[in-house]
Each structure stands twice: as structure tokens, then as C-alpha cells.
C-alpha positions in Angstrom: 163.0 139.8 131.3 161.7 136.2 130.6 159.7 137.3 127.9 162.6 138.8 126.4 164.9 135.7 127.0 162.1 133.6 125.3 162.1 135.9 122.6 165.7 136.2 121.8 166.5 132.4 121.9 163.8 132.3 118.8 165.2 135.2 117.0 168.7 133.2 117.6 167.1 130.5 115.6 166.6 132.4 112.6 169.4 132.8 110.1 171.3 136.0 109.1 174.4 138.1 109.1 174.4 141.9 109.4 177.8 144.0 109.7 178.9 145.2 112.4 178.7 148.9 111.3 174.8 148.6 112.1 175.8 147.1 115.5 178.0 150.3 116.2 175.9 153.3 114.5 173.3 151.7 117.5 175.1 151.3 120.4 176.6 155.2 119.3 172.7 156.0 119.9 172.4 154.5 122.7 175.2 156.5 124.4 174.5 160.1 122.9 170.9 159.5 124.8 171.6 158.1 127.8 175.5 157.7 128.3 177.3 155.5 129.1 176.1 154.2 132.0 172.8 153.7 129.9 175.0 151.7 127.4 176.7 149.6 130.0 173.1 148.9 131.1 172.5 147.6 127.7 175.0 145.7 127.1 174.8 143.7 130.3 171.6 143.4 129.5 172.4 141.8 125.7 175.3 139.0 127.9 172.5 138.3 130.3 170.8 137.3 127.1 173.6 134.5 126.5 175.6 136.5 123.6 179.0 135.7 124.4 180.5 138.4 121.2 182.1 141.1 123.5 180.0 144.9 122.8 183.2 146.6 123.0 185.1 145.0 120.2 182.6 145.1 117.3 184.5 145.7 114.0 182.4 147.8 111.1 182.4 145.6 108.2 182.8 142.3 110.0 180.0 140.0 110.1 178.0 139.3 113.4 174.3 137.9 113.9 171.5 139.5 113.4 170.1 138.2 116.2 172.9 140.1 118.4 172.1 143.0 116.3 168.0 142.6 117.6 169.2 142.0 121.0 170.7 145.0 121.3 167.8 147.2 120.3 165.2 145.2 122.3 167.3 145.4 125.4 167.6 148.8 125.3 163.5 149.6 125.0 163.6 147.1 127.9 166.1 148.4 129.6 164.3 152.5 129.7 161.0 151.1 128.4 161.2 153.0 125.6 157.7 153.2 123.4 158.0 152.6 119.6 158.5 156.2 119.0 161.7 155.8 120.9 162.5 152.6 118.3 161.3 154.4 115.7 163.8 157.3 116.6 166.6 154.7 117.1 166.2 153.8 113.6 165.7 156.9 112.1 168.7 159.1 114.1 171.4 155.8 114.0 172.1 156.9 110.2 174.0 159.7 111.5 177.0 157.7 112.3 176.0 154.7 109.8 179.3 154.3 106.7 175.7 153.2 105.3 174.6 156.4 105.3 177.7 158.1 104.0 178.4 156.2 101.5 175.2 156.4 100.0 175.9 160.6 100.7 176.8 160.6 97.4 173.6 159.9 96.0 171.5 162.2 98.0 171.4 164.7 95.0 169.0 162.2 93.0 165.5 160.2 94.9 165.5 158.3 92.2 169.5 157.1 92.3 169.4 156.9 96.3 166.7 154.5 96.0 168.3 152.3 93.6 171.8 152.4 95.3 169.6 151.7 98.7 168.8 148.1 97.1 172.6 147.4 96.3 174.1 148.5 100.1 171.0 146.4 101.4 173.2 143.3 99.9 176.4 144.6 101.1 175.5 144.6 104.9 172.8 142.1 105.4 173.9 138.6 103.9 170.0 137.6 103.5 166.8 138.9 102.6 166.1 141.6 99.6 164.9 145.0 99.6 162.8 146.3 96.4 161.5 149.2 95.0 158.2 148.6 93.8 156.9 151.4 92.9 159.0 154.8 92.4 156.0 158.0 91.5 157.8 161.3 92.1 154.8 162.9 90.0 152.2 161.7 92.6 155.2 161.8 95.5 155.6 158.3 96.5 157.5 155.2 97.0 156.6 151.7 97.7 159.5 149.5 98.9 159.1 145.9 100.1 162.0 144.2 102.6 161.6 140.4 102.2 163.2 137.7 104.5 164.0 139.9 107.5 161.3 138.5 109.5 163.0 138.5 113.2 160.4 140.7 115.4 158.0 143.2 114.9 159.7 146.3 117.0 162.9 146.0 114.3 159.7 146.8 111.2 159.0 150.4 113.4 163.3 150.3 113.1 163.7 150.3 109.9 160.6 152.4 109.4 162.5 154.8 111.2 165.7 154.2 109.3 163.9 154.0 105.8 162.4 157.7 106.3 165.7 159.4 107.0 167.2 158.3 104.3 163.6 159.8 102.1 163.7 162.7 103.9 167.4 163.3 102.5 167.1 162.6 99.4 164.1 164.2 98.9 165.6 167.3 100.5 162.4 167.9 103.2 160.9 166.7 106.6 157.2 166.6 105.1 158.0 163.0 104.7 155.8 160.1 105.7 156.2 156.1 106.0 153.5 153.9 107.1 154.4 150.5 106.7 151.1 148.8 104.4 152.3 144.7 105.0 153.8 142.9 107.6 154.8 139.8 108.1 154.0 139.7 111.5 150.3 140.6 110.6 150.1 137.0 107.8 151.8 138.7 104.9 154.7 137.7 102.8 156.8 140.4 103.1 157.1 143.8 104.5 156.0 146.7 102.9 156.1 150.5 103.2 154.7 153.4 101.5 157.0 156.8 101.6 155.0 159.8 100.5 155.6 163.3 100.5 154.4 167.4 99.8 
């Protein structure tokens, strides 16, 4: 635990506002795997963590901190030492109840429109840093996208890893989908970065 306290009161240091739909779609998670006893685990674990922003009365497109946001997923791996397959599968299933996810529904018809509308909600629920597509090769089945300025720990890069593939896998209308993240910030680059490929 006083790792993770030491932890969190750096990521509280770091600037940034995420909505609270995020918040929700993970604490939803939380609950379908482990109830809601596991969820009342959590979230005494996140106010043991000094966040005084009550759990229970999160609002979808409000803003809260992305550091309570962290907190919440680092907790939980804590809290049922979960692996980073676990974080990974955080990520990746929380777009089932994300209004991310369904409102970029609409798009799923097109990889190359779901990847360009994926850049515009990225500025709609996160009030810093910048996702790009850098490179977009449905002929040789891949996609290169780069996430700059969200630089608050390295478990939440195997998050949105996780997050990032369900929404290829969608749009791409398959499971045969990889990610592998190619930079990270945590390992002396600039940005992160992650290649998509597919079959």
C-alpha cells in the first residue's frame, strides 16, 4: 500500500481532466467481475488514497481528475492483484458500457472513419494530451497511432492498449487483431506509440 500511496500523490501532481463516463464504464467492470463487494473494496481503497470525490456520485460527462481516474484502476490490481492481462482486459472489455464507444458505434462500418472520429472523441473526454494516427495501411493491415501527454503510469499504457484494440477489432469486423505498443514514455521516449495489425 505505501508504494501505491507514493505513487498516487505523483500522479496527483500531473495535470489533466478526463470525464466521468470513463470513471463509470470502469467501476461497471469492476462490479460485473467481482461484485460489489469487490467494488466497495475498491473504492475504499481509492478514499484511503486521500480522494475526497465520492465513487457513488460520478456524473458521465462531468469533469473529474485523471489522477482519480488512475486511482481507481491501480487500486483495483492492488486490491485482487490482478497481472497486466487483467489491466489489459479492464481496458479492453470497459468499452462495453463506454457513451465513448457508442457513440463512435456509428462509425464502425468504416476502419478508416473510426480511426479519424477516435482522434476527435479523444478531445472530447480528455482535456489534455492528443492522440494521432500516424500511419493508416489497410493494404499491408496496419495502424500506427501515437497518444502524447498522457504520461501518468505505465499500467494505464497496457489500459489503453486494451482499450485501443477493441475498438480495431470492431471496426475491422475480426478478433485476429494485434497491438503491441512500439514507444513508451516510460521506457525515454516522447510519446506513446502502438502498432495495430491484422489477417
Amino acid at each position: 500500500m505505501a508504494d501505491l500511496k507514493e505513487a498516487i500523490e505523483k500522479i496527483k501532481e500531473i495535470p489533466g481532466n478526463v470525464r466521468g463516463d470513463i470513471i463509470i464504464s470502469n467501476l461497471l467492470y469492476i462490479r460485473s467481475k467481482k461484485g460489489d463487494i469487490g467494488l466497495n473494496k475498491v473504492k475504499e481503497k481509492v478514499k484511503e488514497l486521500n480522494f475526497s470525490q465520492s465513487l457513488d456520485k460520478i456524473r458521465a460527462l462531468e469533469w473529474y481528475p485523471e489522477s482519480l481516474s488512475v486511482s481507481i484502476i491501480l487500486s483495483a490490481k492492488e486490491v485482487f492483484n490482478w497481472t497486466e492481462k487483467d489491466v489489459f482486459e479492464m481496458g479492453n472489455s470497459s468499452t462495453k458500457t463506454s457513451f465513448i464507444m457508442k457513440a463512435l458505434m456509428r462509425y464502425f462500418i468504416s476502419i478508416d472513419k473510426v480511426f479519424e472520429e477516435a482522434s476527435r472523441y479523444w478531445d472530447k473526454y480528455f482535456d489534455f494530451g492528443k492522440l494521432n494516427i500516424l500511419e493508416k495501411d489497410k493494404k499491408n493491415k496496419r495502424i500506427v497511432i501515437s497518444v502524447e501527454g498522457h504520461n501518468f503510469h505505465p499500467d494505464i499504457c497496457i489500459y489503453q492498449a486494451g482499450f485501443m484494440l477493441k475498438i480495431a477489432q470492431l471496426s475491422i469486423g475480426q478478433k485476429e487483431v494485434e497491438i503491441k505498443e512500439t514507444k513508451c514514455f516510460f521506457k525515454g521516449d516522447n510519446c506513446h506509440e502502438y502498432l495495430i495489425t491484422w489477417q
